[in-house]
N, CA, C and O atoms as a GROMACS GRO file, in nm:
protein
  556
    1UNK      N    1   0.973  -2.116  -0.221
    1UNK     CA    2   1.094  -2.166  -0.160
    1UNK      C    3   1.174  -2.054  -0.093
    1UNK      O    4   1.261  -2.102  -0.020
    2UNK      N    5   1.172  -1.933  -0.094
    2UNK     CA    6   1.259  -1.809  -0.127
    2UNK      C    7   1.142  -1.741  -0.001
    2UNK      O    8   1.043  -1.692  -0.054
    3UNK      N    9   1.144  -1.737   0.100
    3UNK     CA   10   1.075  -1.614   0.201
    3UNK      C   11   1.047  -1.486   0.164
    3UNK      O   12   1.132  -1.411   0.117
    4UNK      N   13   0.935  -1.458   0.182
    4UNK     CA   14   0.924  -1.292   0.086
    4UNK      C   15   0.953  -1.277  -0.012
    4UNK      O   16   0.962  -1.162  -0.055
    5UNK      N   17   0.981  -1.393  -0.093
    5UNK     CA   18   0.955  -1.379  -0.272
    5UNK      C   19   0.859  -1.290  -0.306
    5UNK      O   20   0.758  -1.269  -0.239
    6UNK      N   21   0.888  -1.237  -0.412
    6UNK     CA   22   0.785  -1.181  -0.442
    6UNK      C   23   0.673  -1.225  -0.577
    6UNK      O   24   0.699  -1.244  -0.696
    7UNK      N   25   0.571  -1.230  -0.519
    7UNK     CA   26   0.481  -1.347  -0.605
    7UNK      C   27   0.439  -1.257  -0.732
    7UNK      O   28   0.390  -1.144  -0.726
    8UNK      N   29   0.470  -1.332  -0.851
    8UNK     CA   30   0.436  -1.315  -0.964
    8UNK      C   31   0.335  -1.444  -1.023
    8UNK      O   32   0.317  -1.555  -0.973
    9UNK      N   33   0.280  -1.386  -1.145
    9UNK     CA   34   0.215  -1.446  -1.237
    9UNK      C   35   0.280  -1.463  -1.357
    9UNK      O   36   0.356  -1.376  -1.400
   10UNK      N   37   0.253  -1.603  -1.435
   10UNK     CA   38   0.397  -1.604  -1.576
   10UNK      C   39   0.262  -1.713  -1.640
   10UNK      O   40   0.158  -1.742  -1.580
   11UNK      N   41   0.300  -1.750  -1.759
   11UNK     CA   42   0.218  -1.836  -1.930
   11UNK      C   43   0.294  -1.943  -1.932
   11UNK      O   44   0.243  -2.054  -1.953
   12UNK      N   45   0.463  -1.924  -1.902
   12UNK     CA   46   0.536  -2.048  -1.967
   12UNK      C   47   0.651  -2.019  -1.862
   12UNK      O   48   0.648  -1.930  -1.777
   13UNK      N   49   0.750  -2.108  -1.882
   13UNK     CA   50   0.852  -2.131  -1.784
   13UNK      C   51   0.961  -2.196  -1.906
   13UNK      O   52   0.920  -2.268  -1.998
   14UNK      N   53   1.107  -2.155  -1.890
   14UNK     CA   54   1.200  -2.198  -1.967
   14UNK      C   55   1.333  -2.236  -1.844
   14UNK      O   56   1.395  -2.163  -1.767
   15UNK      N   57   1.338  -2.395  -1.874
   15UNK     CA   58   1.412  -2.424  -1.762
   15UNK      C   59   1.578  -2.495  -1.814
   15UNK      O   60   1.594  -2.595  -1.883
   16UNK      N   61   1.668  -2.421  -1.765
   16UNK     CA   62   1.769  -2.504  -1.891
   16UNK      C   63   1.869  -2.571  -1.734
   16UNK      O   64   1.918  -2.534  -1.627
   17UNK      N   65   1.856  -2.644  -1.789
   17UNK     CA   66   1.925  -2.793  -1.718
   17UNK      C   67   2.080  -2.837  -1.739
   17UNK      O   68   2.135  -2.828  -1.849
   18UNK      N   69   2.147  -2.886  -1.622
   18UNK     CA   70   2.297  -2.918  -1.693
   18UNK      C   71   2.295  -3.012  -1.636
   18UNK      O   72   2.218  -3.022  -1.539
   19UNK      N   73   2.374  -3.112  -1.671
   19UNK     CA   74   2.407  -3.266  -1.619
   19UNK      C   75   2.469  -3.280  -1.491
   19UNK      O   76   2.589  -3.275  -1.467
   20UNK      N   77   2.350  -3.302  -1.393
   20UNK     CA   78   2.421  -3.315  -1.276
   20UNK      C   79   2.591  -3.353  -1.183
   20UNK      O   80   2.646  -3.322  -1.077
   21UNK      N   81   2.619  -3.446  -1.321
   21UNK     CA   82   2.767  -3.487  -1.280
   21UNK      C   83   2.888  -3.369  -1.277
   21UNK      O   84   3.006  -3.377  -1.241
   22UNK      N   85   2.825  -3.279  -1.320
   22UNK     CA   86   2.894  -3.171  -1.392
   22UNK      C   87   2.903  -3.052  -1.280
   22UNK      O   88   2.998  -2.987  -1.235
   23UNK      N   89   2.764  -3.054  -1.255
   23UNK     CA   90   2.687  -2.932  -1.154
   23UNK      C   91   2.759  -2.989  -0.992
   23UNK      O   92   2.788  -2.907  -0.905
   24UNK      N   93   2.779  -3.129  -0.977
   24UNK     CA   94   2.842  -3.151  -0.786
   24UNK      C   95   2.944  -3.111  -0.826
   24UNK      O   96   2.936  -3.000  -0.774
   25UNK      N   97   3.082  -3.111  -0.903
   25UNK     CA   98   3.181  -3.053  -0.890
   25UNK      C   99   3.166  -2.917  -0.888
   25UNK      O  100   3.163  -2.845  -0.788
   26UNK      N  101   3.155  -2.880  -1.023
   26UNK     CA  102   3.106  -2.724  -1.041
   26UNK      C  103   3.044  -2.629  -0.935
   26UNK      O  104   3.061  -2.508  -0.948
   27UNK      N  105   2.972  -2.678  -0.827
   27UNK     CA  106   2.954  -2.580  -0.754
   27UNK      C  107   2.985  -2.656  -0.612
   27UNK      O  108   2.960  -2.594  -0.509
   28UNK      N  109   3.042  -2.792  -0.605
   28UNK     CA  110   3.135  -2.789  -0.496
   28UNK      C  111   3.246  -2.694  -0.519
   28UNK      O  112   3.291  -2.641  -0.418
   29UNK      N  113   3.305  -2.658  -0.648
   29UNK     CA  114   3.447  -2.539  -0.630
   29UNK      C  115   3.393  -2.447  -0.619
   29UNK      O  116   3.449  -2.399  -0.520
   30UNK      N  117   3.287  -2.350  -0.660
   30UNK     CA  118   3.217  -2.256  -0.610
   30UNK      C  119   3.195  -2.250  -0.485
   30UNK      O  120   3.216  -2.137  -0.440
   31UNK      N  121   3.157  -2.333  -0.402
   31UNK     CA  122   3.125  -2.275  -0.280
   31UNK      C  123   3.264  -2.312  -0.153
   31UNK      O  124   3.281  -2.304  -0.031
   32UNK      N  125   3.333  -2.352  -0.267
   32UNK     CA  126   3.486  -2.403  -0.170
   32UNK      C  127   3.571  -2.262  -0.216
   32UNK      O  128   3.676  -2.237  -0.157
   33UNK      N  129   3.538  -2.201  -0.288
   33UNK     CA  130   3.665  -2.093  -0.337
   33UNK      C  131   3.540  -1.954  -0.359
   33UNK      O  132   3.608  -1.852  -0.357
   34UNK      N  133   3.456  -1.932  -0.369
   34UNK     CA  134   3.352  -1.811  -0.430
   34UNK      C  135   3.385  -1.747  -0.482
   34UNK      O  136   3.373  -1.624  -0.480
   35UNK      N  137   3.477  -1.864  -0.595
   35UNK     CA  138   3.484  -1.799  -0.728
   35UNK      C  139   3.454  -1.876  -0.833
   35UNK      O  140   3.471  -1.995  -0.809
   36UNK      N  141   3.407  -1.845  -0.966
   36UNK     CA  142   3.334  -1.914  -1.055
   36UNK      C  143   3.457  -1.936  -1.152
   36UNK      O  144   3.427  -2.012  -1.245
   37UNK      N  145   3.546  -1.904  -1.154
   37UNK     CA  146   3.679  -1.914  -1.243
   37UNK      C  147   3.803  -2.045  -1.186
   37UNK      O  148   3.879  -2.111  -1.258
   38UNK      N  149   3.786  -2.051  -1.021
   38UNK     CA  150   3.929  -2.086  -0.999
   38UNK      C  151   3.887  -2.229  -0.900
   38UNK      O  152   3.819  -2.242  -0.799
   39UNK      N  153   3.957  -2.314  -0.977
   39UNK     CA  154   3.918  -2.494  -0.912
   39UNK      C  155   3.981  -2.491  -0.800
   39UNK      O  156   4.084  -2.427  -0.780
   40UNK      N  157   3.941  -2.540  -0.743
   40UNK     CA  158   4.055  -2.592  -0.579
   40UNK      C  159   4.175  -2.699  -0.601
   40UNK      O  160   4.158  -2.790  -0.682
   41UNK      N  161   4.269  -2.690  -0.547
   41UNK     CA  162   4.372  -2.740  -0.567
   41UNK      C  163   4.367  -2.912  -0.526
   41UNK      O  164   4.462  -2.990  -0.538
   42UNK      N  165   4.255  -2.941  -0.484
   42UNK     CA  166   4.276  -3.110  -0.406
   42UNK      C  167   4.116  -3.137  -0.475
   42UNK      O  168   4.020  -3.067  -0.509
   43UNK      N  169   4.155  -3.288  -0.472
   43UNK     CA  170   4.021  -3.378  -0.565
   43UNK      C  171   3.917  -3.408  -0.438
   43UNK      O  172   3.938  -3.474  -0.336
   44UNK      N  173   3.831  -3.359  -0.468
   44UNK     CA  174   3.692  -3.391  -0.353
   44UNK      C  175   3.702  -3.533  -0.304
   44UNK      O  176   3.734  -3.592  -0.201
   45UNK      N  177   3.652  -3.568  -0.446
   45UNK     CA  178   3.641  -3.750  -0.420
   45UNK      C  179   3.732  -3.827  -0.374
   45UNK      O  180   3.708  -3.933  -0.318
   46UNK      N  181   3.873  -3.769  -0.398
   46UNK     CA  182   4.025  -3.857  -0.388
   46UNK      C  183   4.026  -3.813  -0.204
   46UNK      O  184   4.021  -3.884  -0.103
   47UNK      N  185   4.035  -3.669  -0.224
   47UNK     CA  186   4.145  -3.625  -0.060
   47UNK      C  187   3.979  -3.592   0.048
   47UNK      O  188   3.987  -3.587   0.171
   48UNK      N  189   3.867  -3.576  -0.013
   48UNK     CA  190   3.760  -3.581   0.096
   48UNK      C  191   3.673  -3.640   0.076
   48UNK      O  192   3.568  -3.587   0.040
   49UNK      N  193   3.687  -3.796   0.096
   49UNK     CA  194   3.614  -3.881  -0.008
   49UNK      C  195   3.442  -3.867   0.093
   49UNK      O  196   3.341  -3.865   0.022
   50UNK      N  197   3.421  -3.859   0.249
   50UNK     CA  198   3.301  -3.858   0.323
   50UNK      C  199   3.242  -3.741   0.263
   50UNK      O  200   3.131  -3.745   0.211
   51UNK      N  201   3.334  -3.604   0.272
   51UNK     CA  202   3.284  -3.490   0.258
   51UNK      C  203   3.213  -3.481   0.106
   51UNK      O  204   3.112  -3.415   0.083
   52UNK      N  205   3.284  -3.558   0.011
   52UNK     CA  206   3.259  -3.538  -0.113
   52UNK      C  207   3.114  -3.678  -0.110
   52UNK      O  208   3.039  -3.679  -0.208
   53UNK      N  209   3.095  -3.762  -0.020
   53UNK     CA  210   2.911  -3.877  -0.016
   53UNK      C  211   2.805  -3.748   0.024
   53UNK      O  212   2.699  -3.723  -0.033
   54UNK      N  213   2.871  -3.668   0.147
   54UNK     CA  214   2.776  -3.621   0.197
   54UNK      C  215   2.732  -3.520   0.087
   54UNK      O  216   2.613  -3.510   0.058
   55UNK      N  217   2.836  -3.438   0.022
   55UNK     CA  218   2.797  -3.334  -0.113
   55UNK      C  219   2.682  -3.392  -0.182
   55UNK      O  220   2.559  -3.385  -0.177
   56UNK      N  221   2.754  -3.438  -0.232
   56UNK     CA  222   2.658  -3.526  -0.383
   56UNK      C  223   2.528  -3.581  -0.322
   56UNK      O  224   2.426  -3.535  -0.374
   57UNK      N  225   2.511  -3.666  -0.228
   57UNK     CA  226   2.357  -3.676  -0.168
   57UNK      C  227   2.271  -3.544  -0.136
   57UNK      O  228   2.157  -3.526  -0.178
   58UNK      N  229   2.348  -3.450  -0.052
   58UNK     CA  230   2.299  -3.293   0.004
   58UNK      C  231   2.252  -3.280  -0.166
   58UNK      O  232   2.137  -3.245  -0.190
   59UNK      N  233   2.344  -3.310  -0.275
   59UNK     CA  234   2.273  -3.196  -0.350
   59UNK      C  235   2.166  -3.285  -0.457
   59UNK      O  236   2.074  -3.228  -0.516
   60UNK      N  237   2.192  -3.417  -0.472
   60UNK     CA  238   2.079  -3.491  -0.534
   60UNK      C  239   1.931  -3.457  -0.428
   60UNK      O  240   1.828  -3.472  -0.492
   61UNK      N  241   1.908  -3.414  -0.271
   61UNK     CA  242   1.827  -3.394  -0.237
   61UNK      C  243   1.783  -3.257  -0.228
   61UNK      O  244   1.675  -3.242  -0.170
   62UNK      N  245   1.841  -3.152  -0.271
   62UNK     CA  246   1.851  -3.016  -0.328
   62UNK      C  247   1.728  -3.041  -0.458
   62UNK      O  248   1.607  -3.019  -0.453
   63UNK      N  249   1.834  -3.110  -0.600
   63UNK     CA  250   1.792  -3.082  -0.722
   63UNK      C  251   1.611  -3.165  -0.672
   63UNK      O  252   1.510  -3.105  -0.710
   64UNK      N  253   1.596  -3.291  -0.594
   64UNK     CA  254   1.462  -3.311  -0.596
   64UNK      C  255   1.346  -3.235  -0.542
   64UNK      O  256   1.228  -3.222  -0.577
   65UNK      N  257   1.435  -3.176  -0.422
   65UNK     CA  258   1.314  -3.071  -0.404
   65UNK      C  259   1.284  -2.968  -0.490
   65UNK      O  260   1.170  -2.926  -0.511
   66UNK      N  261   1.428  -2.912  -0.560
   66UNK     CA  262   1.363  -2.811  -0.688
   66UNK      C  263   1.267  -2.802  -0.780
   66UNK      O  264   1.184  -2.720  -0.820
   67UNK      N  265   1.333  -2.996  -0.817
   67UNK     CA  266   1.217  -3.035  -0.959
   67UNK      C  267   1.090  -3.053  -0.918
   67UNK      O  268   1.003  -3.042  -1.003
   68UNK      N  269   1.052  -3.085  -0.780
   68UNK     CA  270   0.938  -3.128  -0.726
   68UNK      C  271   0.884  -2.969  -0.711
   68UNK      O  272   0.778  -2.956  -0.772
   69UNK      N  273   0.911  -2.896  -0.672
   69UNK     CA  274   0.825  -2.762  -0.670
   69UNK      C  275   0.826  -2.689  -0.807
   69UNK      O  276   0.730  -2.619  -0.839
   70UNK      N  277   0.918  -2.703  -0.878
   70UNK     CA  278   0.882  -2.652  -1.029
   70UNK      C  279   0.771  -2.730  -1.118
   70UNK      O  280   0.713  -2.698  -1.222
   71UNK      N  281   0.766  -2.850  -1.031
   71UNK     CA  282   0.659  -2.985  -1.092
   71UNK      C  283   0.505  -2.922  -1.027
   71UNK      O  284   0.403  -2.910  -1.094
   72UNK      N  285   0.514  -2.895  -0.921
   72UNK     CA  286   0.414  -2.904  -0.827
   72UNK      C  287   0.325  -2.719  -0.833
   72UNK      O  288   0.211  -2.698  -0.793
   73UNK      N  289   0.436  -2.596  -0.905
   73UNK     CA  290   0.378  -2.466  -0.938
   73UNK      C  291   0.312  -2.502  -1.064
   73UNK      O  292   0.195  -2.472  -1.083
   74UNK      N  293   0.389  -2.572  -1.158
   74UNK     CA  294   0.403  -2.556  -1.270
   74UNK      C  295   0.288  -2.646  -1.372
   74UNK      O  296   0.232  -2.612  -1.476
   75UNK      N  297   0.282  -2.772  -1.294
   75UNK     CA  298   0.205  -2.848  -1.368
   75UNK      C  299   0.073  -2.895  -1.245
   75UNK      O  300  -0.047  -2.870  -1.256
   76UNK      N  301   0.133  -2.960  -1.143
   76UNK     CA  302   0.015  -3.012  -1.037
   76UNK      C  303  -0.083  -2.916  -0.976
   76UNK      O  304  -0.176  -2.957  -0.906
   77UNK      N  305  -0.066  -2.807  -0.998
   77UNK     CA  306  -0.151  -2.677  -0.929
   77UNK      C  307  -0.290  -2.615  -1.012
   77UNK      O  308  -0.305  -2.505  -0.960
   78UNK      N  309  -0.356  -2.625  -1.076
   78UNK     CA  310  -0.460  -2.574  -1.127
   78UNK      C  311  -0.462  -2.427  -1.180
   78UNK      O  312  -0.462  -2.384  -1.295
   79UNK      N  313  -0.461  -2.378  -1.087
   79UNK     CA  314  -0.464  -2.179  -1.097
   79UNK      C  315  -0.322  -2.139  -1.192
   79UNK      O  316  -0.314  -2.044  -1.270
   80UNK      N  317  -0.203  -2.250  -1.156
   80UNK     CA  318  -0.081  -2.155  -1.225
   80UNK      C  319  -0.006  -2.336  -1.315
   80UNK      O  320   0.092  -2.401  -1.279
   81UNK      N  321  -0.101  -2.366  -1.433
   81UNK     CA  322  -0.064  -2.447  -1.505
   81UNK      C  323   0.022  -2.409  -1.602
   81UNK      O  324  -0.042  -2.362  -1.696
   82UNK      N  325   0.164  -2.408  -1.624
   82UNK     CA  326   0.260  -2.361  -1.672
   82UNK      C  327   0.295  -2.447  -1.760
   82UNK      O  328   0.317  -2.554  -1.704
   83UNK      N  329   0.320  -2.457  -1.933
   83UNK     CA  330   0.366  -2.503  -1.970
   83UNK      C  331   0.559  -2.514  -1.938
   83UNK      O  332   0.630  -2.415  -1.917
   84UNK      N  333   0.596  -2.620  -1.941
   84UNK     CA  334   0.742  -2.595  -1.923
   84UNK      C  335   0.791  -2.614  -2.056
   84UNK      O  336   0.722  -2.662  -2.147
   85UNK      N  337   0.979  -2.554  -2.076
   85UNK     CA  338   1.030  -2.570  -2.199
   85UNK      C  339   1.151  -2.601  -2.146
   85UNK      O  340   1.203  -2.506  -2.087
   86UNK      N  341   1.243  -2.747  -2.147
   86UNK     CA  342   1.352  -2.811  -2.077
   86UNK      C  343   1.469  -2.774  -2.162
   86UNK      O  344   1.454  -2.843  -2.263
   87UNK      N  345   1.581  -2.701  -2.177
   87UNK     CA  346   1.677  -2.720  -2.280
   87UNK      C  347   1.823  -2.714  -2.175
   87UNK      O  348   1.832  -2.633  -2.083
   88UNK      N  349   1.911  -2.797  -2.205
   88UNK     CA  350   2.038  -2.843  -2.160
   88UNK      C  351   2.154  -2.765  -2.160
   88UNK      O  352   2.199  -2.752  -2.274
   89UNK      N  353   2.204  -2.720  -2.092
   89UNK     CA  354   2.314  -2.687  -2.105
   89UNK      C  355   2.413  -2.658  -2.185
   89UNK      O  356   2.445  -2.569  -2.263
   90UNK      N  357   2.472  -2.801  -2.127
   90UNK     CA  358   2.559  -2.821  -2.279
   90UNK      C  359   2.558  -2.856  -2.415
   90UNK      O  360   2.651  -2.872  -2.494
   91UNK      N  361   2.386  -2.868  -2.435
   91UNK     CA  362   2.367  -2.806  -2.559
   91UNK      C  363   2.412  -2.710  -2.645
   91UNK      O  364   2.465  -2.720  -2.755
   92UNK      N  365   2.359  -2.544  -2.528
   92UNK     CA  366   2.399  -2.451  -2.568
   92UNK      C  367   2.542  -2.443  -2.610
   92UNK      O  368   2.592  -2.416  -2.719
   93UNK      N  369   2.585  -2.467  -2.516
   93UNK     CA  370   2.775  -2.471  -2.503
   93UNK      C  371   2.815  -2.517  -2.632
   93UNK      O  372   2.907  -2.460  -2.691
   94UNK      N  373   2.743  -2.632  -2.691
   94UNK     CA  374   2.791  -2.724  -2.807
   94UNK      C  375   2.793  -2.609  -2.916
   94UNK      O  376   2.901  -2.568  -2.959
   95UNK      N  377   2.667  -2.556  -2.962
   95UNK     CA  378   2.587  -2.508  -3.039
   95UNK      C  379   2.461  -2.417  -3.019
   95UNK      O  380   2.355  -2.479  -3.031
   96UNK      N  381   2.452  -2.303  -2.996
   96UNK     CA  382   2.329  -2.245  -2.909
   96UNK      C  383   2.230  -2.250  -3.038
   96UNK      O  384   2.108  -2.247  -3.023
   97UNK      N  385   2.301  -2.260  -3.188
   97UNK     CA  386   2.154  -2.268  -3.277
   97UNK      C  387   2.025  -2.292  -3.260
   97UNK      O  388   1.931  -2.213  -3.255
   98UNK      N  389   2.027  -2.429  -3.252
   98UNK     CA  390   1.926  -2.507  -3.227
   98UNK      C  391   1.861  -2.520  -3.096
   98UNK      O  392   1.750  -2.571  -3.106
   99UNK      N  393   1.898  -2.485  -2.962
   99UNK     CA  394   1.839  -2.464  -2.850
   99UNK      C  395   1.773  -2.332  -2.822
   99UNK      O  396   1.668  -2.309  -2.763
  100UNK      N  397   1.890  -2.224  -2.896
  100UNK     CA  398   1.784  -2.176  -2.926
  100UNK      C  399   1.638  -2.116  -3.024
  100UNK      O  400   1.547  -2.044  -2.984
  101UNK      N  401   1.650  -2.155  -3.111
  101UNK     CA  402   1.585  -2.149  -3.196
  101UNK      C  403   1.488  -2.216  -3.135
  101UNK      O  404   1.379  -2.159  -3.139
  102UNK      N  405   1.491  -2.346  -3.067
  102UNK     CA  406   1.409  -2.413  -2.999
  102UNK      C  407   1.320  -2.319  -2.890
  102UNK      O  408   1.198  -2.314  -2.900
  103UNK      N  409   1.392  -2.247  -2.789
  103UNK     CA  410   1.308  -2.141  -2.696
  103UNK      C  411   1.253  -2.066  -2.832
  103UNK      O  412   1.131  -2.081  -2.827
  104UNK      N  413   1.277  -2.011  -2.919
  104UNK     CA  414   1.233  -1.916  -2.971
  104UNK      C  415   1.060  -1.960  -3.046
  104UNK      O  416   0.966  -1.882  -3.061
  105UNK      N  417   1.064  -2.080  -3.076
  105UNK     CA  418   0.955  -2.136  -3.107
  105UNK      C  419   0.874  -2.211  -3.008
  105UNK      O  420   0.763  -2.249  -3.044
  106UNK      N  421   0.914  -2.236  -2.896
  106UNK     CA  422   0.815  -2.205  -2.799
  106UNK      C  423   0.750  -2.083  -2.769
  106UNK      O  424   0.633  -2.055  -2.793
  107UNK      N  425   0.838  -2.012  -2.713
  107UNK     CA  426   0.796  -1.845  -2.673
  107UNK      C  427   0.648  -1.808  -2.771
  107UNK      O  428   0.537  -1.773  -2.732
  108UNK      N  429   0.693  -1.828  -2.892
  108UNK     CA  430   0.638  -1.754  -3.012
  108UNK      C  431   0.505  -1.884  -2.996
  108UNK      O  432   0.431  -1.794  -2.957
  109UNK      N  433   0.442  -1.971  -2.993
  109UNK     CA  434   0.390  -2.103  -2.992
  109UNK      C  435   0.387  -2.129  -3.164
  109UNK      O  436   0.282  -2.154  -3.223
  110UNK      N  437   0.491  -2.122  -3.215
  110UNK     CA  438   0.514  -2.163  -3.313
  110UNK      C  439   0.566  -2.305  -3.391
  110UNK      O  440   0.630  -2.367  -3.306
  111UNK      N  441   0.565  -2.359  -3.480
  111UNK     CA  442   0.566  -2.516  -3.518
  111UNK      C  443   0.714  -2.512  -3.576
  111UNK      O  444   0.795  -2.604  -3.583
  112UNK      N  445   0.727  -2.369  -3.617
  112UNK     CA  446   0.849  -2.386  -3.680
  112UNK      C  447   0.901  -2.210  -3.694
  112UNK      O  448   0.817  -2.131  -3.738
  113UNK      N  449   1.018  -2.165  -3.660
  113UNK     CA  450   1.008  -2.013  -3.676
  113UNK      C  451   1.097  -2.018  -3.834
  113UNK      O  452   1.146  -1.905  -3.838
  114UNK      N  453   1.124  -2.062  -3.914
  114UNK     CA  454   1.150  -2.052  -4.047
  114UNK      C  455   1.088  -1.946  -4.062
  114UNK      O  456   0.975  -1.931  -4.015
  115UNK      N  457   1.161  -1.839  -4.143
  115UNK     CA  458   1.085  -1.704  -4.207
  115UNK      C  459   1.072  -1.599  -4.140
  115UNK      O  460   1.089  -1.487  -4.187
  116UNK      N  461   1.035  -1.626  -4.005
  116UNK     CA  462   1.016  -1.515  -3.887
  116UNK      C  463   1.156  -1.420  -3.874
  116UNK      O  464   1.265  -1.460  -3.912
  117UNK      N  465   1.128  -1.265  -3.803
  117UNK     CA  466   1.235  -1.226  -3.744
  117UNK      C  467   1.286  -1.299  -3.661
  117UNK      O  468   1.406  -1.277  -3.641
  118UNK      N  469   1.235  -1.391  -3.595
  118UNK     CA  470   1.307  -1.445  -3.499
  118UNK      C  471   1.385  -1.495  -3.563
  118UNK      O  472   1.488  -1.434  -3.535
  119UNK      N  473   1.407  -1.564  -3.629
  119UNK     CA  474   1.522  -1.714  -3.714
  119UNK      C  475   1.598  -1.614  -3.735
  119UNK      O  476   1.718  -1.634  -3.718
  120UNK      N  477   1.559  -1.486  -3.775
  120UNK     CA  478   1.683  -1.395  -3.903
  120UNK      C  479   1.760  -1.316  -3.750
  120UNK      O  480   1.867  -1.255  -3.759
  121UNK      N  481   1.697  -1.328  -3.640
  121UNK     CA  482   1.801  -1.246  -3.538
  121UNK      C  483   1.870  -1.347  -3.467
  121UNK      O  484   1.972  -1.322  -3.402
  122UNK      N  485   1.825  -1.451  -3.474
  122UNK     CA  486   1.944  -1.626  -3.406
  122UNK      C  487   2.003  -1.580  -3.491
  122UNK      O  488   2.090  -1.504  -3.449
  123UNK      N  489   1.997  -1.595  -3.645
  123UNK     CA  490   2.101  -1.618  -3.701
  123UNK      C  491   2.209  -1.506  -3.711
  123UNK      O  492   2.327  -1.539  -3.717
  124UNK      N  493   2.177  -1.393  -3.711
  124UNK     CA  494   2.228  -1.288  -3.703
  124UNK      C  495   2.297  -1.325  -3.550
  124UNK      O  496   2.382  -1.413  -3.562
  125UNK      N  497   2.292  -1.311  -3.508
  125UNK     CA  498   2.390  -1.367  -3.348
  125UNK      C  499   2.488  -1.435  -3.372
  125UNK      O  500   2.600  -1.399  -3.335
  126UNK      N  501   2.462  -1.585  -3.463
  126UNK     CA  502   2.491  -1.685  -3.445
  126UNK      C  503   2.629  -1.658  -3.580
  126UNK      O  504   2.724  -1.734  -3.595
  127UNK      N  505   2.606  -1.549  -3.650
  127UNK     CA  506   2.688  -1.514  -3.778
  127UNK      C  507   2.825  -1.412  -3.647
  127UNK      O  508   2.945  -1.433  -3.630
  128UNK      N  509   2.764  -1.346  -3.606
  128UNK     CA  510   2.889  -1.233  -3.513
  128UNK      C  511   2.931  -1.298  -3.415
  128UNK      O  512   3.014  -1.248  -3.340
  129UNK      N  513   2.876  -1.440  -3.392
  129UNK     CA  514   3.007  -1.493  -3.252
  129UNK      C  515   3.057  -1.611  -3.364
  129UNK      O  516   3.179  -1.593  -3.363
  130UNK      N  517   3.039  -1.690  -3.433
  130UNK     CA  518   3.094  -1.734  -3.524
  130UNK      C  519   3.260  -1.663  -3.584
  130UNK      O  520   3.363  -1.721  -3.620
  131UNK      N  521   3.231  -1.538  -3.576
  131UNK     CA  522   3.371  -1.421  -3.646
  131UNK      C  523   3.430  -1.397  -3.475
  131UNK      O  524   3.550  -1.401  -3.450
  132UNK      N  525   3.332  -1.375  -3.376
  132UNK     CA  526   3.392  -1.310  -3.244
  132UNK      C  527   3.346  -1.424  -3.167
  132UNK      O  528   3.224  -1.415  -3.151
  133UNK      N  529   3.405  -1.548  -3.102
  133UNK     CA  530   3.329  -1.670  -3.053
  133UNK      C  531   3.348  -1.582  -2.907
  133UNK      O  532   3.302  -1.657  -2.821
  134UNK      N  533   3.384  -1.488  -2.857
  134UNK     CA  534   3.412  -1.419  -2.725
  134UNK      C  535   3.241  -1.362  -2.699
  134UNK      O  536   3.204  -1.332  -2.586
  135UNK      N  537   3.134  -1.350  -2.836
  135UNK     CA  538   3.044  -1.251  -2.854
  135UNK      C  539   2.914  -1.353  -2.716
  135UNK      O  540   2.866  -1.465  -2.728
  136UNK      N  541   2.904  -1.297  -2.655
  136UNK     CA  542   2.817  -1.400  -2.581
  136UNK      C  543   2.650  -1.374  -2.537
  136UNK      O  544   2.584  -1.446  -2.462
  137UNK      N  545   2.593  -1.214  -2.624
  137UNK     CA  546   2.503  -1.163  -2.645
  137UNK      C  547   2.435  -1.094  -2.737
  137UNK      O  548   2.496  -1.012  -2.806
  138UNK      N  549   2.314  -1.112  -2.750
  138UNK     CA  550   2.253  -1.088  -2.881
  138UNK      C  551   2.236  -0.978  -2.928
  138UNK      O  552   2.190  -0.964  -3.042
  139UNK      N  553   2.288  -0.818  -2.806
  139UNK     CA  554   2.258  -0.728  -2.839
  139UNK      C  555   2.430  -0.620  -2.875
  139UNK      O  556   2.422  -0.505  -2.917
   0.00000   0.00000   0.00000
């Protein structure tokens, strides 16, 4: 998709997803202000109600071409059959425990990471933003 990408080889693919309803506002104010902090002062839908049909279609035909070429590297292609691993957003946001713990037992092709370093360094994360909820990395 990307001209002069530069082509790599990968085993697995981890794709984390947010609820589209979420994502047309969210980066209609992004690309109305290019800033990731500060909303625009007027309601898309209310004060630009055409501008705000044409958004939301532009970008429902965005996200299909995405999913269709992450479909089409990833699974329909032979040479680069990629398992995928889907986890949500606002999952994380909710609770990153369990989402991630979830990547972590993919990665690993594990059934369950109980016991592993892995479980004991989620949790270890998951113990220092718990005390510091500002903590937003594992290292």
């Amino acid at each position: 998709m990307i001209p002069k990408n530069i082509v790599y080889e990968s085993n697995k693919v981890i794709c984390c997803v947010r609820n589209p309803l979420d994502v047309f506002v969210s980066f209609a104010s992004f690309t109305n202000t290019m800033n990731h902090s500060i909303k625009p002062t007027w309601d898309f839908s209310a004060d630009y109600p055409e501008w705000w049909e044409w958004w939301v279609r532009n970008q429902v035909d965005c996200m299909k071409v995405y999913f269709d070429t992450v479909l089409k590297h990833c699974v329909d292609e032979m040479e680069s059959n990629n398992p995928i691993y889907f986890t949500r957003y606002e999952d994380m946001v909710k609770d990153m425990t369990g989402p991630t713990k979830g990547i972590m037992t993919y990665l690993l092709d594990l059934d369950d990471i109980a016991g592993t370093n892995a479980e004991r360094r989620v949790d270890q994360f998951m113990a220092k933003k718990k005390e510091n909820p500002n903590v937003d990395r594992p290292y």
